[in-house]
N, CA, C and O atoms as a Tinker XYZ file with bonds, in Angstrom:
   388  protein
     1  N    117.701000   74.475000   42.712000    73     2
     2  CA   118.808000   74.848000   41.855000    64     1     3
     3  C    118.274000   75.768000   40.756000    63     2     4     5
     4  O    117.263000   75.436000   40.136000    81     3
     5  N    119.058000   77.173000   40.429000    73     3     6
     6  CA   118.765000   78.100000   39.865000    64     5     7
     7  C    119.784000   78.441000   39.016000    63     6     8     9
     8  O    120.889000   78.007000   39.342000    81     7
     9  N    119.702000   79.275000   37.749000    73     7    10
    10  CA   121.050000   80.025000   37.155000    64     9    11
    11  C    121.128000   80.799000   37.837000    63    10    12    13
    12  O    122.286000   81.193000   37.971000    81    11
    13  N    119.901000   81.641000   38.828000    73    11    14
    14  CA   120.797000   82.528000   39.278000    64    13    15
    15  C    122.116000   82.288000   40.536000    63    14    16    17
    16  O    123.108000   82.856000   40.991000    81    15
    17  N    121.018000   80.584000   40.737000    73    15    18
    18  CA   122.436000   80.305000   42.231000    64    17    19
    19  C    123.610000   79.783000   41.394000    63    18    20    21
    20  O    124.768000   79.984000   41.762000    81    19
    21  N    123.390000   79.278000   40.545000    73    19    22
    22  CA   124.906000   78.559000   40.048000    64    21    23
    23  C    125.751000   79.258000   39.060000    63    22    24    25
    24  O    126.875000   78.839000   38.783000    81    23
    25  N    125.074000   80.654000   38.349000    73    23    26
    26  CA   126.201000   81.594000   37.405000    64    25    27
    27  C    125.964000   82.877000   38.060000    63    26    28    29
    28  O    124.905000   83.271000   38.549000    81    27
    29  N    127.112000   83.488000   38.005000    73    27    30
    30  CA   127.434000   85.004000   38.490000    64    29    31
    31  C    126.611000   85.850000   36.915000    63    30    32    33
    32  O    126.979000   85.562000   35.777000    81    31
    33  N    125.786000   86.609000   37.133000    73    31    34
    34  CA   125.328000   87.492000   36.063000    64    33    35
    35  C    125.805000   88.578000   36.536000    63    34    36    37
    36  O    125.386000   89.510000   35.849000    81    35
    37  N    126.354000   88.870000   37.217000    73    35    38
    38  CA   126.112000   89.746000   37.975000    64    37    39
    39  C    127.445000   91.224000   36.536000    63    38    40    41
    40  O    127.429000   92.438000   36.328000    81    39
    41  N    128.167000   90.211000   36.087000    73    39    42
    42  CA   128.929000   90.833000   35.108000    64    41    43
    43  C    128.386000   91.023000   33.907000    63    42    44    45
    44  O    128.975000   90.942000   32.828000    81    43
    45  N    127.271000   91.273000   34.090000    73    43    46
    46  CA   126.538000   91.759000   32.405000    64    45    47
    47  C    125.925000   93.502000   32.720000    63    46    48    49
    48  O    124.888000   93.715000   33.349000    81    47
    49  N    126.546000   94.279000   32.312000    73    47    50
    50  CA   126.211000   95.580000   32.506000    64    49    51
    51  C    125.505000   96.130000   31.045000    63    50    52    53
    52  O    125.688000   95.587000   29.955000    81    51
    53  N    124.869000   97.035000   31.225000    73    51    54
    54  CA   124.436000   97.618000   30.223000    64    53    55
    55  C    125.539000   98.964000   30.601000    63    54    56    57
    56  O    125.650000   99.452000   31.725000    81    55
    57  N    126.336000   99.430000   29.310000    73    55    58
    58  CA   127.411000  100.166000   29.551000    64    57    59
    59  C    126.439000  101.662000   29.138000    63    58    60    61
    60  O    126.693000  102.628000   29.858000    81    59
    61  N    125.478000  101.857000   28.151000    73    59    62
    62  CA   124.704000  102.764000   27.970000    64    61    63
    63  C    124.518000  103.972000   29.281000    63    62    64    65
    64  O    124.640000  105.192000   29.171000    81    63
    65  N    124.134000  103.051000   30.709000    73    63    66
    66  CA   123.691000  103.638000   31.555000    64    65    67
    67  C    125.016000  104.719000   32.189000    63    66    68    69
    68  O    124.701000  105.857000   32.539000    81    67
    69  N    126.472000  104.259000   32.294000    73    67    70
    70  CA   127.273000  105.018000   32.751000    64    69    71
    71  C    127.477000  106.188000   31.845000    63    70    72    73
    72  O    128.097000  107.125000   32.347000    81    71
    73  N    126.934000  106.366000   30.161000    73    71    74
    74  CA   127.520000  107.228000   29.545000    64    73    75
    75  C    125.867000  108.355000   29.716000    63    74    76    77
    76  O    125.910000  109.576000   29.563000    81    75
    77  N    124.802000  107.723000   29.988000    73    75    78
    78  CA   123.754000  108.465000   30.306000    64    77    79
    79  C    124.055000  109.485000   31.377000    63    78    80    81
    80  O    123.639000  110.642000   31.322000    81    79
    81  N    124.817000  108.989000   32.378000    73    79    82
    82  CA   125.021000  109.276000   33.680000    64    81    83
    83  C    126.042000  110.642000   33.547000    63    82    84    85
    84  O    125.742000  111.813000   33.781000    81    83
    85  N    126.973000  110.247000   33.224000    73    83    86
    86  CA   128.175000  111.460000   32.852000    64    85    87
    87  C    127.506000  112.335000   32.347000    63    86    88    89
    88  O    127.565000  113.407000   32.948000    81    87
    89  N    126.664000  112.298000   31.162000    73    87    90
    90  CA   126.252000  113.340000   30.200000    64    89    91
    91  C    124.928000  114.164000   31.253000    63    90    92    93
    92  O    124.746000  115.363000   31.044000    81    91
    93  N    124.171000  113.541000   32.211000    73    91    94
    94  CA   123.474000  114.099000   32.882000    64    93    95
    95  C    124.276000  115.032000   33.888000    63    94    96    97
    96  O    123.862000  116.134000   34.248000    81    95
    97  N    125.076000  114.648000   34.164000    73    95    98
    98  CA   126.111000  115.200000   35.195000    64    97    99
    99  C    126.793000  116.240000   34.522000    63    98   100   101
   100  O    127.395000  116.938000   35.338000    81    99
   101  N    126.928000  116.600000   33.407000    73    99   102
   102  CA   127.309000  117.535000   32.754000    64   101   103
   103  C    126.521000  118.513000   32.033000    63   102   104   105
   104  O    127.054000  119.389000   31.351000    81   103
   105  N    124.643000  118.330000   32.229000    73   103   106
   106  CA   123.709000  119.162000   31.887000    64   105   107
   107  C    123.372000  119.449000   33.152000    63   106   108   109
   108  O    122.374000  120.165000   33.079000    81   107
   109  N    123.651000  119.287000   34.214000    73   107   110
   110  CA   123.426000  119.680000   35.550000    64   109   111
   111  C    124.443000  120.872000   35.348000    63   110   112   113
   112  O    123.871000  121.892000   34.964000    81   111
   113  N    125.661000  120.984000   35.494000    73   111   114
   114  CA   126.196000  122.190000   35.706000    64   113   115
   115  C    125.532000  123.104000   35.372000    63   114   116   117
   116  O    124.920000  123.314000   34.325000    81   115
   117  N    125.735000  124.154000   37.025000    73   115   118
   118  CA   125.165000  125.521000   36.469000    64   117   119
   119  C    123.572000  125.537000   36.621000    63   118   120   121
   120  O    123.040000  126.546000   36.158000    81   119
   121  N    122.683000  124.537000   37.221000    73   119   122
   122  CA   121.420000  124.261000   36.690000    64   121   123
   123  C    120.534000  124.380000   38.174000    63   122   124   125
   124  O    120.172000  123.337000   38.718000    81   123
   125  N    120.305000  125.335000   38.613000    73   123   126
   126  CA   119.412000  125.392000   39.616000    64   125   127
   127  C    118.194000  125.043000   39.641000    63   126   128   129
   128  O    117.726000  124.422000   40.595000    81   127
   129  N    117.413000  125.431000   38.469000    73   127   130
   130  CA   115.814000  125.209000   38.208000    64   129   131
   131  C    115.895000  123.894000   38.096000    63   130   132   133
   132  O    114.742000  123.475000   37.993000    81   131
   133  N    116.801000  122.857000   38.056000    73   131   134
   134  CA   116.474000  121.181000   38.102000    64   133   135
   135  C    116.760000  120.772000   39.389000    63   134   136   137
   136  O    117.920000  120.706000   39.798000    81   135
   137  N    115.210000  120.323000   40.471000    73   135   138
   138  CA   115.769000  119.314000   41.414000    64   137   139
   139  C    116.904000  118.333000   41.041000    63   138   140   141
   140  O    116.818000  117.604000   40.053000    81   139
   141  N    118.165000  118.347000   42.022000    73   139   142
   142  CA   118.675000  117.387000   41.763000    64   141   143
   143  C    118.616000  116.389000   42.892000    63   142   144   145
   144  O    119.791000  116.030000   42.966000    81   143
   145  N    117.900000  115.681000   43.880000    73   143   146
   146  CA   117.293000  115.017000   44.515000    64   145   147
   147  C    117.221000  113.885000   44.255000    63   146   148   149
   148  O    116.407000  113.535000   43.401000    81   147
   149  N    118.275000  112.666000   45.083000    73   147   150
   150  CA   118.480000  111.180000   44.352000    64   149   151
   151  C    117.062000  110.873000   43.684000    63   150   152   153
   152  O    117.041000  110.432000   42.535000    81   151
   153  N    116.430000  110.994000   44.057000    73   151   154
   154  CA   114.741000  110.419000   43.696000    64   153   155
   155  C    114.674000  110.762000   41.761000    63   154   156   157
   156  O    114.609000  109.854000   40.933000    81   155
   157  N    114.705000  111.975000   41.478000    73   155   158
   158  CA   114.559000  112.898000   40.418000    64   157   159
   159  C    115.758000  112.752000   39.576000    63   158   160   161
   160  O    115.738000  112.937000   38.360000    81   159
   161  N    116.802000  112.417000   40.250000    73   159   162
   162  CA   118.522000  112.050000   38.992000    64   161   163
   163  C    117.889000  110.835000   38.650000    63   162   164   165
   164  O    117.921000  110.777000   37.420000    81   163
   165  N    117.328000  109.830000   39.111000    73   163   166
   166  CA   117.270000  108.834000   39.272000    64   165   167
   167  C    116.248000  108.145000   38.216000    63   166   168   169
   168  O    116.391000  107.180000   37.465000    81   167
   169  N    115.248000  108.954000   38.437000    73   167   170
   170  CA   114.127000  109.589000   37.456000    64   169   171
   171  C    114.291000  109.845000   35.921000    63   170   172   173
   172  O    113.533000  109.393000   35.063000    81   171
   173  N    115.280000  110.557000   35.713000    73   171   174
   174  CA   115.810000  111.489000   34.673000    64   173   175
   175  C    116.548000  110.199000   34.119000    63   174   176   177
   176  O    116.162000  109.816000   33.015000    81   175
   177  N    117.814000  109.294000   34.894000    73   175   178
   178  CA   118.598000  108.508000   34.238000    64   177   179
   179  C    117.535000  107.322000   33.667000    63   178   180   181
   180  O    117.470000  106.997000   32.481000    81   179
   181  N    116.569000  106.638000   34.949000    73   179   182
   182  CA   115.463000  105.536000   34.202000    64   181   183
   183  C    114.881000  106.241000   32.551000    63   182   184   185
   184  O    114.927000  105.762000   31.418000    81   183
   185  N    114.442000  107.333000   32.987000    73   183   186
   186  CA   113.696000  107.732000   31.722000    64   185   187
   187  C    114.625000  107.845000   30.427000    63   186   188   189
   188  O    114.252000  107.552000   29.291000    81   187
   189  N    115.408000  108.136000   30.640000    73   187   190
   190  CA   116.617000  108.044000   29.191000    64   189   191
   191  C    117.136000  106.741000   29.020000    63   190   192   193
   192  O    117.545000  106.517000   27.881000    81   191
   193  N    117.217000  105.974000   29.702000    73   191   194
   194  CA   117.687000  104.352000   29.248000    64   193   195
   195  C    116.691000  103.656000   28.679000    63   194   196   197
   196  O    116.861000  102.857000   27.759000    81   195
   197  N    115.033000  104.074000   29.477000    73   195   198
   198  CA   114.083000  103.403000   28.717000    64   197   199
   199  C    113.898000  104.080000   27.250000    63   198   200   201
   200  O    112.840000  103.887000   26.650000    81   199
   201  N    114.814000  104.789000   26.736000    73   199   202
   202  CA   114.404000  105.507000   25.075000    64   201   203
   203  C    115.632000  104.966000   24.398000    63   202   204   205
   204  O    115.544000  104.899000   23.172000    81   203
   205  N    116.757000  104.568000   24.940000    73   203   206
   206  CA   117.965000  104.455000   24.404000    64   205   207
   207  C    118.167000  102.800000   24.155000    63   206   208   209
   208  O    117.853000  102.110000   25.124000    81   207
   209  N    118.636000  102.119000   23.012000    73   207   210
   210  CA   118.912000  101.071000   22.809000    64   209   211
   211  C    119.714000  100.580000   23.539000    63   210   212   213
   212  O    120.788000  100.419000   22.958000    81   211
   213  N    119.716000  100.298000   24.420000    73   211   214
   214  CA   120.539000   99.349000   25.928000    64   213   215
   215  C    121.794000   98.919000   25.048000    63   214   216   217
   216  O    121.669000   98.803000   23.829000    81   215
   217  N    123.066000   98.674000   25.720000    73   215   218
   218  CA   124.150000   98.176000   24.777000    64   217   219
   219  C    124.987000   97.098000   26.003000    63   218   220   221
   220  O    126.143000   97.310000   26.370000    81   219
   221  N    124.145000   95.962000   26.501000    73   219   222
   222  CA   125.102000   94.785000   27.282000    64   221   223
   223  C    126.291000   94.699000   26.801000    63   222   224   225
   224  O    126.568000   94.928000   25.624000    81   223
   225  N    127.355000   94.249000   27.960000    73   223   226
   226  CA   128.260000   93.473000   27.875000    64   225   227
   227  C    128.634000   92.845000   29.152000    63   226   228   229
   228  O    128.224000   93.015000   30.300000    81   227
   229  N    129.690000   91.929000   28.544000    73   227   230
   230  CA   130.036000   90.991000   29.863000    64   229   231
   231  C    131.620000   90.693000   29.825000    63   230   232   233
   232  O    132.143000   89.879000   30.587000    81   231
   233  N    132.394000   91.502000   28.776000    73   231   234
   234  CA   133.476000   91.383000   28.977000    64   233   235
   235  C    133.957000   92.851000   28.593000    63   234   236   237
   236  O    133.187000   93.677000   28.104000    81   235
   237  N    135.420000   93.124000   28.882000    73   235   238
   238  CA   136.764000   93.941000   28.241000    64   237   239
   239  C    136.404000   94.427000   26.942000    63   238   240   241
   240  O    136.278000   95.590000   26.557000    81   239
   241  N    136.258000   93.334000   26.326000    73   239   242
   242  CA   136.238000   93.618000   24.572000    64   241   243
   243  C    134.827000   94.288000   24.420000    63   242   244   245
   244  O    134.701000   95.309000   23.744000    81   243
   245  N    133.560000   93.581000   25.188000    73   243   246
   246  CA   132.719000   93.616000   25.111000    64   245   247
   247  C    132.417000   95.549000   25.561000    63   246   248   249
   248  O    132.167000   96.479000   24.794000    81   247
   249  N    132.555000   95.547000   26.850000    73   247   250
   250  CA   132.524000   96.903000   27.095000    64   249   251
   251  C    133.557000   98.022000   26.135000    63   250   252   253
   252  O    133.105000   99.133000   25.858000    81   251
   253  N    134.667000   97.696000   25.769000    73   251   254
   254  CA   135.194000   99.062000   24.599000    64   253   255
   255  C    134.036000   99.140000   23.689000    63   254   256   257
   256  O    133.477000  100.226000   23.535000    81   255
   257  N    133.594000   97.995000   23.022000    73   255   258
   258  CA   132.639000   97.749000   21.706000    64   257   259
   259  C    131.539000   99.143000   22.544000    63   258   260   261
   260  O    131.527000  100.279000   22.070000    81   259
   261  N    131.028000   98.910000   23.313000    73   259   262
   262  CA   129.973000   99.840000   23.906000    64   261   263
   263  C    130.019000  101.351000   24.484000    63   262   264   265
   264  O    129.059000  102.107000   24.636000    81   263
   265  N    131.372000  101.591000   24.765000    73   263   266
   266  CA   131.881000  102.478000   24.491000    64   265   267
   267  C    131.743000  103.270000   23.314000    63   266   268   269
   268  O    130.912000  104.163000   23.151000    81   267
   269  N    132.314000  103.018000   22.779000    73   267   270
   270  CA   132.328000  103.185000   21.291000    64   269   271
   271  C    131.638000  103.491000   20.549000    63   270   272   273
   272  O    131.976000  104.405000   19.796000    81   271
   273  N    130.005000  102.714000   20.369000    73   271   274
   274  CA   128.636000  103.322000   20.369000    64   273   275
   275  C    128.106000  104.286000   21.169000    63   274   276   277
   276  O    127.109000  104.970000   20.940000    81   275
   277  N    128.825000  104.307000   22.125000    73   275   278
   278  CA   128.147000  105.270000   22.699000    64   277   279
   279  C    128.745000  106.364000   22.400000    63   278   280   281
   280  O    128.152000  107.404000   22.684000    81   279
   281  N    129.912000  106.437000   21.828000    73   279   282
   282  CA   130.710000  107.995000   21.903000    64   281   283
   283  C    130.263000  108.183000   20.410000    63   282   284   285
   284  O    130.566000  109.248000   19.871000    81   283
   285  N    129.513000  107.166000   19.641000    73   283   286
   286  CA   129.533000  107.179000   17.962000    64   285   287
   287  C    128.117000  107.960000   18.141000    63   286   288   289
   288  O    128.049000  108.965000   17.433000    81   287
   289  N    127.029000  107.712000   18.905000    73   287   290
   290  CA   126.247000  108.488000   19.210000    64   289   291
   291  C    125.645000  109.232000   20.137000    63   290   292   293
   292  O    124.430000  109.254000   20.338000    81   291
   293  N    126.560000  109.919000   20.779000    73   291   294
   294  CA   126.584000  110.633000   21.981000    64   293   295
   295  C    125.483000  111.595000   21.791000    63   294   296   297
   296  O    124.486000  111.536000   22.511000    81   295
   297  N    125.628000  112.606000   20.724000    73   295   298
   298  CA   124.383000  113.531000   20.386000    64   297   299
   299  C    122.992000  113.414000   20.598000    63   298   300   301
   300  O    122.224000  114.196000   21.158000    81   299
   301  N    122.737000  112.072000   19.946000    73   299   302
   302  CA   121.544000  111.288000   20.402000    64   301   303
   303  C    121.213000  110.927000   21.541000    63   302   304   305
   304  O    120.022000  110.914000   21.854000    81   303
   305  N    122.181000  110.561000   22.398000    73   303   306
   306  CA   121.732000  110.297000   23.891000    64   305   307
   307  C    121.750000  111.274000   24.498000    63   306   308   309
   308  O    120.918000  111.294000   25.406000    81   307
   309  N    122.599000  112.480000   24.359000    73   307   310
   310  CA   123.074000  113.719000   24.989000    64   309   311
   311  C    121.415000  114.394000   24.621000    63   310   312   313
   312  O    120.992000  115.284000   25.360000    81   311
   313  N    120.668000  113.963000   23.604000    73   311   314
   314  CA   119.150000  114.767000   23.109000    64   313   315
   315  C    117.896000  114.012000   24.256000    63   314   316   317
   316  O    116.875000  114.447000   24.789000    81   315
   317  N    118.543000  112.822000   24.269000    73   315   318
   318  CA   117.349000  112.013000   25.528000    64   317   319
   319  C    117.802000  112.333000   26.405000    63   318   320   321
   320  O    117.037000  112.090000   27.338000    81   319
   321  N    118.805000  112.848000   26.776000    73   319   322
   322  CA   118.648000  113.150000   28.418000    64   321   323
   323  C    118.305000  114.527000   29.169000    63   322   324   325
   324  O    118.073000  114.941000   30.305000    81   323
   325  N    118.423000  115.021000   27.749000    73   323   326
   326  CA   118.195000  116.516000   28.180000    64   325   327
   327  C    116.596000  116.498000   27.740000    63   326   328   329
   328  O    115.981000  117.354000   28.376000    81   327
   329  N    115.846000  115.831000   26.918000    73   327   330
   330  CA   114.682000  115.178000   27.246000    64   329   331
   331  C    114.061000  114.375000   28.270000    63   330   332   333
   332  O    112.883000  114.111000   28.032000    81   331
   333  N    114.517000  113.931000   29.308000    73   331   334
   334  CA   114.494000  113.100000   30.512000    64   333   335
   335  C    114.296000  114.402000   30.909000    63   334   336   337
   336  O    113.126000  114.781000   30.962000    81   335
   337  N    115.352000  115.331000   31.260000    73   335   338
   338  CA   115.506000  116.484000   32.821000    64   337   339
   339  C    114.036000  116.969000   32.454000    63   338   340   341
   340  O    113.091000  116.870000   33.236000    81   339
   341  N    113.932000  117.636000   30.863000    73   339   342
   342  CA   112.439000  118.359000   30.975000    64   341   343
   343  C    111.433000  117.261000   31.340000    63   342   344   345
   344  O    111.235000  117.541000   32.522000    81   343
   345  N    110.919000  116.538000   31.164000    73   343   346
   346  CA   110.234000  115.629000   31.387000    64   345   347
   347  C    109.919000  115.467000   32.528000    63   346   348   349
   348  O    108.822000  115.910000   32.866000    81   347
   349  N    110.821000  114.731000   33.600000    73   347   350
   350  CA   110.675000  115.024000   35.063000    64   349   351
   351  C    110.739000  115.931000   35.782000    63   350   352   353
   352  O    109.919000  115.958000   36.701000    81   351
   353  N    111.615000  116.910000   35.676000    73   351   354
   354  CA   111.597000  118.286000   36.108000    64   353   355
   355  C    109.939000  118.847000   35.955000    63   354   356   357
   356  O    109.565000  119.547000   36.897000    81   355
   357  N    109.031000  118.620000   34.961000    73   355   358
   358  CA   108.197000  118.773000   34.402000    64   357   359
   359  C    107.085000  118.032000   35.390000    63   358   360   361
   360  O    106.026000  118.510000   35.799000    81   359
   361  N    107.716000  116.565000   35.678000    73   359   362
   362  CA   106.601000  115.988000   36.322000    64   361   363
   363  C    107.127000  115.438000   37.565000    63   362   364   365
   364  O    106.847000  114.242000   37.650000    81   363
   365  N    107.748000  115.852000   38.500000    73   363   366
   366  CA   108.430000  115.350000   39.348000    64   365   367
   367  C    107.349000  114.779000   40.419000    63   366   368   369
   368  O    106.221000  115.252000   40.558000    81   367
   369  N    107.875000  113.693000   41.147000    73   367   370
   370  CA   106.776000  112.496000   41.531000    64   369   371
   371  C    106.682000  113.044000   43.068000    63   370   372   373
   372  O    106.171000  112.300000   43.905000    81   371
   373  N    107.201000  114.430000   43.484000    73   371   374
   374  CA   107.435000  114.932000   45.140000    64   373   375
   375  C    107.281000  116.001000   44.873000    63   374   376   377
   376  O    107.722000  116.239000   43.749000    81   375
   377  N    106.574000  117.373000   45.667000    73   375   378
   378  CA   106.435000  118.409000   45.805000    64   377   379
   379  C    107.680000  119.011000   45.706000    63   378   380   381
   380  O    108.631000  118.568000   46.349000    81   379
   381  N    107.832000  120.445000   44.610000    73   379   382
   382  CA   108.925000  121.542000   45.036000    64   381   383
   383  C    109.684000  121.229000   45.558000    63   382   384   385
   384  O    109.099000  120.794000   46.550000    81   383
   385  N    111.194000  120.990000   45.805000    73   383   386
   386  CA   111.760000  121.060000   47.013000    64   385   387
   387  C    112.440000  122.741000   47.281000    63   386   388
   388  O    113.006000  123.016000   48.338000    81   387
């Protein structure tokens, strides 16, 4: 017998990561010189969540609240992720494609 067998966690998101995601998806436009290669988006999104103060939730209320921070400091995350692309783009873990 485990928490993980007997409670669903499975509803605790870190909401941070979907607003990382959009904002990467929107420094991609237009952007040829960045592999975009699941491996390397993938890359780019880990590396900006590990700089960004994670923001859990597990409910409704919980996720607007995170929202919210995130749109209160979008600039700041919108600066790590466009720090992520150079970064990996920079060091990408696969030859050229």
């Amino acid at each position: 017998m485990s928490l993980k067998d007997d409670y669903d966690f499975s509803v605790i998101e870190n909401t941070i990561k979907d607003h990382v995601i959009d904002i990467l998806e929107e420094e991609l436009v237009g952007r040829d010189d960045i592999c975009q290669c699941e491996e390397c988006l993938i890359d780019i999104v880990c590396y900006a969540l590990n700089r960004i103060k994670p923001n859990y939730s597990a409910s409704l209320y919980g996720a607007l609240y995170s929202r919210a921070y995130a749109e209160n400091n979008s600039e700041d995350i919108r600066k790590t992720v466009t720090d992520a692309i150079d970064f990996v783009s920079s060091n990408a873990s696969h030859d050229k494609k």
